[in-house]
DRENDO-1510 file (C-alpha; in Angstrom, 1 decimal, always signed):
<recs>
REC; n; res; u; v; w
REC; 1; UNK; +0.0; +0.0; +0.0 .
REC; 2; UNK; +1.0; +3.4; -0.6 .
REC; 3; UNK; +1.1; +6.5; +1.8 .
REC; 4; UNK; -1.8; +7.9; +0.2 .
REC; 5; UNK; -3.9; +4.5; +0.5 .
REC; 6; UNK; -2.8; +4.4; +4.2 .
REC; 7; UNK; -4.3; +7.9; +5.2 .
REC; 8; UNK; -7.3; +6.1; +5.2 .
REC; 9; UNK; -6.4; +4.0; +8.0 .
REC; 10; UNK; -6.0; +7.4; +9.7 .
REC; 11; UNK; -8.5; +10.0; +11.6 .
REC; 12; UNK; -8.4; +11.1; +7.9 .
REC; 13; UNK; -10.1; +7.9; +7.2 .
REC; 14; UNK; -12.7; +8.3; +10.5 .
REC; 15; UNK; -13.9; +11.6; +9.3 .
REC; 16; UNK; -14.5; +10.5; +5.8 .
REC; 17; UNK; -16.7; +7.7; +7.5 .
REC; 18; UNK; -18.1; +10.6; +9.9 .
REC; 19; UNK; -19.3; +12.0; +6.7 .
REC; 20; UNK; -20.2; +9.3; +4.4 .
REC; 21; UNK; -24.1; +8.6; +4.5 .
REC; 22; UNK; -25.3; +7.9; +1.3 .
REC; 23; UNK; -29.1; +6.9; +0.2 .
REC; 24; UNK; -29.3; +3.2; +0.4 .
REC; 25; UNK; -32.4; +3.0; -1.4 .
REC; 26; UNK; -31.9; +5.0; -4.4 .
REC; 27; UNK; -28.4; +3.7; -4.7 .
REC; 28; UNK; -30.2; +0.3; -4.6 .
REC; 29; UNK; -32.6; +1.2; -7.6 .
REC; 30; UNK; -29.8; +1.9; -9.6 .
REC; 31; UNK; -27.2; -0.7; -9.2 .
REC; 32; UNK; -31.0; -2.8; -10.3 .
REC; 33; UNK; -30.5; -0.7; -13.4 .
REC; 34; UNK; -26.8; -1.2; -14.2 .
REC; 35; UNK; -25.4; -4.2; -12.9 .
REC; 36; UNK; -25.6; -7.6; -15.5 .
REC; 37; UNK; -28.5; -10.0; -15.0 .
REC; 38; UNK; -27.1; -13.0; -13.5 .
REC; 39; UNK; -24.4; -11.8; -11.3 .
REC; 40; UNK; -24.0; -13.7; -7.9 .
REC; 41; UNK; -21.1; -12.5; -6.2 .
REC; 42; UNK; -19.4; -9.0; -5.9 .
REC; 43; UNK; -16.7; -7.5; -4.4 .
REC; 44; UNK; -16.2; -4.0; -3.7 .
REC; 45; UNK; -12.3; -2.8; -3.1 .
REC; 46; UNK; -13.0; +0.2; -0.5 .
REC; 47; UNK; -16.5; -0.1; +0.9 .
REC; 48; UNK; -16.4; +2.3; +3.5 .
REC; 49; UNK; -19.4; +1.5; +5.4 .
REC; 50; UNK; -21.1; -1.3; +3.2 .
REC; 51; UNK; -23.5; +1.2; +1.9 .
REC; 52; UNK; -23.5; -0.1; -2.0 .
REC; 53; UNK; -22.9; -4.0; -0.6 .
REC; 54; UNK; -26.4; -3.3; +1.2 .
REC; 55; UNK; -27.9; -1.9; -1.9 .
REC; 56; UNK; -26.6; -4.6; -4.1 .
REC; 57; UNK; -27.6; -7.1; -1.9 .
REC; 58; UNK; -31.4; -5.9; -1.4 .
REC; 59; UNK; -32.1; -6.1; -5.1 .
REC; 60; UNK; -30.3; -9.7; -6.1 .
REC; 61; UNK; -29.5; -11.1; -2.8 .
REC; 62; UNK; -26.2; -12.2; -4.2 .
REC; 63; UNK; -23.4; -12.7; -2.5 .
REC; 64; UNK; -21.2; -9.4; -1.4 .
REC; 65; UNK; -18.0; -8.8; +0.3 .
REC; 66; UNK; -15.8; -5.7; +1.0 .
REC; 67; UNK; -12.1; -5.1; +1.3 .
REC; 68; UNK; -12.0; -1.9; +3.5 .
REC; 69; UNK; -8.6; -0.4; +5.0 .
REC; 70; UNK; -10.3; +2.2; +7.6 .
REC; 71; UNK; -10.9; +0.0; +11.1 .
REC; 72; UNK; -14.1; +2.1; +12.1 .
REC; 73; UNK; -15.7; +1.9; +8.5 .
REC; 74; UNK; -15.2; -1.7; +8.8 .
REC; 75; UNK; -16.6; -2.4; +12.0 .
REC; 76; UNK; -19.7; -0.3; +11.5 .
REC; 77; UNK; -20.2; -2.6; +7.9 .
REC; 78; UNK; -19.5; -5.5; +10.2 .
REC; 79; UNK; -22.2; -4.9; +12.2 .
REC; 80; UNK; -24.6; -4.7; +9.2 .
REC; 81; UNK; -24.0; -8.9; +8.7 .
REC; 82; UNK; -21.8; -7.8; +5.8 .
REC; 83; UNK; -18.7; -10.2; +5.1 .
REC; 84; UNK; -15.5; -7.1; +5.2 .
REC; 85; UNK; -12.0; -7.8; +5.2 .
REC; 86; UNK; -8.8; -6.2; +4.7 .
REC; 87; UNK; -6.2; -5.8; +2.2 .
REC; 88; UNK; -4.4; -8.6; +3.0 .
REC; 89; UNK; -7.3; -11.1; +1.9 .
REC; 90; UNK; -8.4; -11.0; -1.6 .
REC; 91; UNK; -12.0; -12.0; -2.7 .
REC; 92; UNK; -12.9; -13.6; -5.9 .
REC; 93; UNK; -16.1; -12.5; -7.8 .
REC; 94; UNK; -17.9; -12.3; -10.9 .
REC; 95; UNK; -18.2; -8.4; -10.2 .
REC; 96; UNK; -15.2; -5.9; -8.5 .
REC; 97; UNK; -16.7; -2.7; -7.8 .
REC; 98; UNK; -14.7; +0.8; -6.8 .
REC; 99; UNK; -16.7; +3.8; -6.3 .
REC; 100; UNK; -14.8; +6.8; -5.0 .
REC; 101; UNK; -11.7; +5.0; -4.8 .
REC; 102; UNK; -9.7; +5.5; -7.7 .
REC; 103; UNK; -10.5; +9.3; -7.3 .
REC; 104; UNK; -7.5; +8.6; -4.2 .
REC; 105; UNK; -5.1; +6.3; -6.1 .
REC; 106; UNK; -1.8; +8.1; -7.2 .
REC; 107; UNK; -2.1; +8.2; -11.2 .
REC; 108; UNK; +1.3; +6.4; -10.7 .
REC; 109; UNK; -0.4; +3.5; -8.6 .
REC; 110; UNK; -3.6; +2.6; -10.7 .
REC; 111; UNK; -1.3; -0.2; -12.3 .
REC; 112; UNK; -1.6; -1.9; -9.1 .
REC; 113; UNK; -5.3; -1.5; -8.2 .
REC; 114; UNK; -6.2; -2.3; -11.9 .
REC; 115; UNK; -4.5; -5.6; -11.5 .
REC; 116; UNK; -6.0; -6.2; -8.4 .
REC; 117; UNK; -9.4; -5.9; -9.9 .
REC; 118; UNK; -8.4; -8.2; -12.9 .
REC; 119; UNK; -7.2; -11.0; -10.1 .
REC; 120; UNK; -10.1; -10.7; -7.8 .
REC; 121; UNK; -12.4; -11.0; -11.3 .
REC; 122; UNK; -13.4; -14.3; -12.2 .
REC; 123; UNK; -15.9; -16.8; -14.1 .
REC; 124; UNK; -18.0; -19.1; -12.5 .
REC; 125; UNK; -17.8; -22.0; -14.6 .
REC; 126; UNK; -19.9; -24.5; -12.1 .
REC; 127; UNK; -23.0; -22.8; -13.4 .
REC; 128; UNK; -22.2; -22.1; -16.8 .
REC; 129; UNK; -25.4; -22.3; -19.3 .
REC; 130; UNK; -25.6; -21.0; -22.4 .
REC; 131; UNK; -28.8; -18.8; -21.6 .
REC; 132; UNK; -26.8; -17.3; -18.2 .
REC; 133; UNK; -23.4; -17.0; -19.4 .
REC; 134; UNK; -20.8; -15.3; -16.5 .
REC; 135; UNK; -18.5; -13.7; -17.0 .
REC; 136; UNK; -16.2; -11.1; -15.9 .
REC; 137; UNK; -16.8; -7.3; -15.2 .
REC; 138; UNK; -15.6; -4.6; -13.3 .
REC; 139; UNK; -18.0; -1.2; -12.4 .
REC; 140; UNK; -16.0; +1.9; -11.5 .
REC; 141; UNK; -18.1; +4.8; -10.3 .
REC; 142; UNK; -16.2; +7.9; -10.0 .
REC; 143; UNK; -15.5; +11.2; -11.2 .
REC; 144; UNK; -14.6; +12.0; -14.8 .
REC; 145; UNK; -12.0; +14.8; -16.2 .
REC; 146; UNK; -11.2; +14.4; -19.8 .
REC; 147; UNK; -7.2; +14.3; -18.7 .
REC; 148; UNK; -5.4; +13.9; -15.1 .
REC; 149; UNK; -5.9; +16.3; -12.7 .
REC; 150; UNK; -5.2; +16.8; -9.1 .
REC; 151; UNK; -7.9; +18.1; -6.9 .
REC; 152; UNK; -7.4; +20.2; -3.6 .
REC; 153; UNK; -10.2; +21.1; -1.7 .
REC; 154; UNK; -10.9; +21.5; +2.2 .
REC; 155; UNK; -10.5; +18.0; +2.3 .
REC; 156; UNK; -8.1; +16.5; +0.2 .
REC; 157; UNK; -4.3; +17.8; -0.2 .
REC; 158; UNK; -2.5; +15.8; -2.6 .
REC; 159; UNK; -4.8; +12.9; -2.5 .
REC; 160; UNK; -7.7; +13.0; -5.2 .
REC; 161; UNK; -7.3; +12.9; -8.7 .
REC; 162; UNK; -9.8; +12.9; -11.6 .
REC; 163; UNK; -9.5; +11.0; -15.0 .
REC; 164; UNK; -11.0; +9.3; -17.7 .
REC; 165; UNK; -11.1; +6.1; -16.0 .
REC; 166; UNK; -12.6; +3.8; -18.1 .
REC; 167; UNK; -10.2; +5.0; -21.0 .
REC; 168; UNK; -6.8; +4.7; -18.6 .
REC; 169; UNK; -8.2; +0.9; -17.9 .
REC; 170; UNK; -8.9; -0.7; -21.5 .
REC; 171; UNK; -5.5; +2.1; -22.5 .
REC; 172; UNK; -3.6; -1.0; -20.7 .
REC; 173; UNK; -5.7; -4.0; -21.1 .
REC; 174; UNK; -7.1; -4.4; -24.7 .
REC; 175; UNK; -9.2; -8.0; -23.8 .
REC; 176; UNK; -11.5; -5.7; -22.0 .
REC; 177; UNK; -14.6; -3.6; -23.4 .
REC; 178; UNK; -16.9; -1.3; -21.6 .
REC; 179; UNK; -20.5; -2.2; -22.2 .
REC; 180; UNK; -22.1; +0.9; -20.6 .
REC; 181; UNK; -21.2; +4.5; -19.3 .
REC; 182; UNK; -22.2; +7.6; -18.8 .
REC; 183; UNK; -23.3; +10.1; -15.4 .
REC; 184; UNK; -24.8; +8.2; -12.9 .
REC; 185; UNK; -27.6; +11.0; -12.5 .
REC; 186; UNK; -28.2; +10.5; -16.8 .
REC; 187; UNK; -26.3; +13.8; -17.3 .
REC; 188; UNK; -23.4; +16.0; -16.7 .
REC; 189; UNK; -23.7; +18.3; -14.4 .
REC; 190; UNK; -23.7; +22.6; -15.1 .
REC; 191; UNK; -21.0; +22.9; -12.7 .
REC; 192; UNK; -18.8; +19.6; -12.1 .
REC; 193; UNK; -17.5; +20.9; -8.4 .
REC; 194; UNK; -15.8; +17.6; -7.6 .
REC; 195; UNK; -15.2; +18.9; -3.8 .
REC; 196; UNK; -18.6; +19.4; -3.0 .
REC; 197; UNK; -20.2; +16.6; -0.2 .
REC; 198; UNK; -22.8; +14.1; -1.4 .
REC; 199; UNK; -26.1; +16.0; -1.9 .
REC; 200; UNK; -29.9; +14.7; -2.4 .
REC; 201; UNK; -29.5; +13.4; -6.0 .
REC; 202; UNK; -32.1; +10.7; -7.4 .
REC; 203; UNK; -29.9; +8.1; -7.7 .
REC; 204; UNK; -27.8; +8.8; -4.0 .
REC; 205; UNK; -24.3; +8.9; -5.8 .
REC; 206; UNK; -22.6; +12.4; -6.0 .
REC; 207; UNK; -24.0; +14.9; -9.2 .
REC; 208; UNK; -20.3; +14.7; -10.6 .
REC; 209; UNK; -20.1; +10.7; -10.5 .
REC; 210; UNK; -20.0; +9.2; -13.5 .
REC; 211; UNK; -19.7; +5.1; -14.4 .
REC; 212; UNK; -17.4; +2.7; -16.5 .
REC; 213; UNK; -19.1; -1.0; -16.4 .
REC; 214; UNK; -16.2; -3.2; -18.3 .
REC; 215; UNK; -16.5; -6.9; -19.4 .
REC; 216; UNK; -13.8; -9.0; -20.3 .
REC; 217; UNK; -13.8; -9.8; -23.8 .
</recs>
C-alpha cells in the first residue's frame, strides 16, 4: 500500500466515514438498473461503510463482500452482517466494484489497483449455461475529467485525482470492453465541483459521478 492508500487507515479515514451517508435506497434502484442479469457475487475494493454492498444485496440477494482499509468503517459494515475484510485477503467475484476510490489512487499507482481488480475477477464456470453466461466485469463509479488532474479542496491535499477512468483501464488492457457508461444521475452536471459533499441526488451517488461498467472480452 501506498502512503496515500494508508491515510485512510488514519482520523483522515474516521472523518471521511463521519461524513459518508449515502441513500441506500436510491443507490439500490440503480445498481437494479446497471449491474448484469445473472451476477452472484461481488466485491467491492473500498467499501467504507457497506453502503453499495447493502444496496446490491437488497435487489439480487447475491453474495457481497468488502475489502475496506479504515478500522471504524469496517466495524460499523460489520455490524450490518456484511462479510468485510482487509487488504491482505483478496476476494474472488464475478463483479469488483470501486466507487470513490480510484479518485485517491496516485495516477502512478492505478497499475496496481487495476491488476487487483483483474485477479479478484473471475468466471463461475460451475454454473455455466448457455442462456446465463458469467463472465467477468468490473463497475467503477467515480468522477470523470477528460485528462489527469489533481484536486485540492478543504479535504483533500495531494490525495484525489480525476481522469477518464474507463479510457486509462482498457488504455492497458485491450481483452476488456466497456458495455455501458455515462453520469450516474443521466447527465453531466452545469457545474462539475468535484469537492462538494454528497447531496440529495435521485440516484444517491454524487452529481459529478459518473460510471465505466467493463467486461472482459
Amino acid at each position: 500500500m501506498t502512503d496515500k492508500v494508508n491515510i485512510w487507515s488514519t482520523k483522515f479515514g474516521d472523518k471521511y466515514t463521519d461524513r459518508n451517508s449515502p441513500d441506500v435506497a436510491k443507490r439500490a434502484k440503480w445498481f437494479n438498473k446497471i449491474l448484469p442479469k445473472y451476477i452472484k457475487s461481488v466485491v467491492e475494493v473500498g467499501c467504507n461503510k457497506g453502503h453499495n454492498l447493502e444496496a446490491i444485496a437488497s435487489i439480487n440477494g447475491c453474495l457481497v463482500r468488502g475489502e475496506e482499509i479504515n478500522d471504524k468503517a469496517a466495524n460499523i459494515a460489520r455490524t450490518k452482517g456484511l462479510d468485510v475484510e482487509d487488504y491482505k485477503n483478496l476476494f474472488k467475484s464475478e463483479l469488483v466494484l470501486f466507487s470513490g476510490v480510484l479518485i485517491h489512487i496516485n495516477p502512478l499507482d492505478l497499475d496496481k489497483m487495476f491488476d487487483r481488480a483483474i485477479e479478484s475477477a473471475y468466471v463461475d464456470y460451475s454454473s455455466f449455461n448457455a442462456d446465463k453466461f458469467q463472465a467477468k466485469y468490473i463497475l467503477m463509479i467515480e468522477n470523470k475529467t477528460d485528462s489527469i488532474e489533481t484536486v485540492n479542496s478543504r479535504w483533500y491535499k495531494n490525495a484525489m485525482w480525476t481522469m477518464d477512468f474507463g479510457k486509462e483501464f482498457l488504455d492497458r488492457y485491450e481483452n476488456w470492453e466497456c458495455v455501458k457508461k455515462g453520469w450516474v444521475n443521466g447527465k453531466k452536471p452545469k457545474t462539475l465541483d468535484l469537492t462538494a459533499p454528497l447531496t440529495n441526488t435521485k440516484t444517491g451517488f454524487h452529481e459529478a459521478d459518473y460510471f465505466w461498467l467493463l467486461k472482459r472480452k
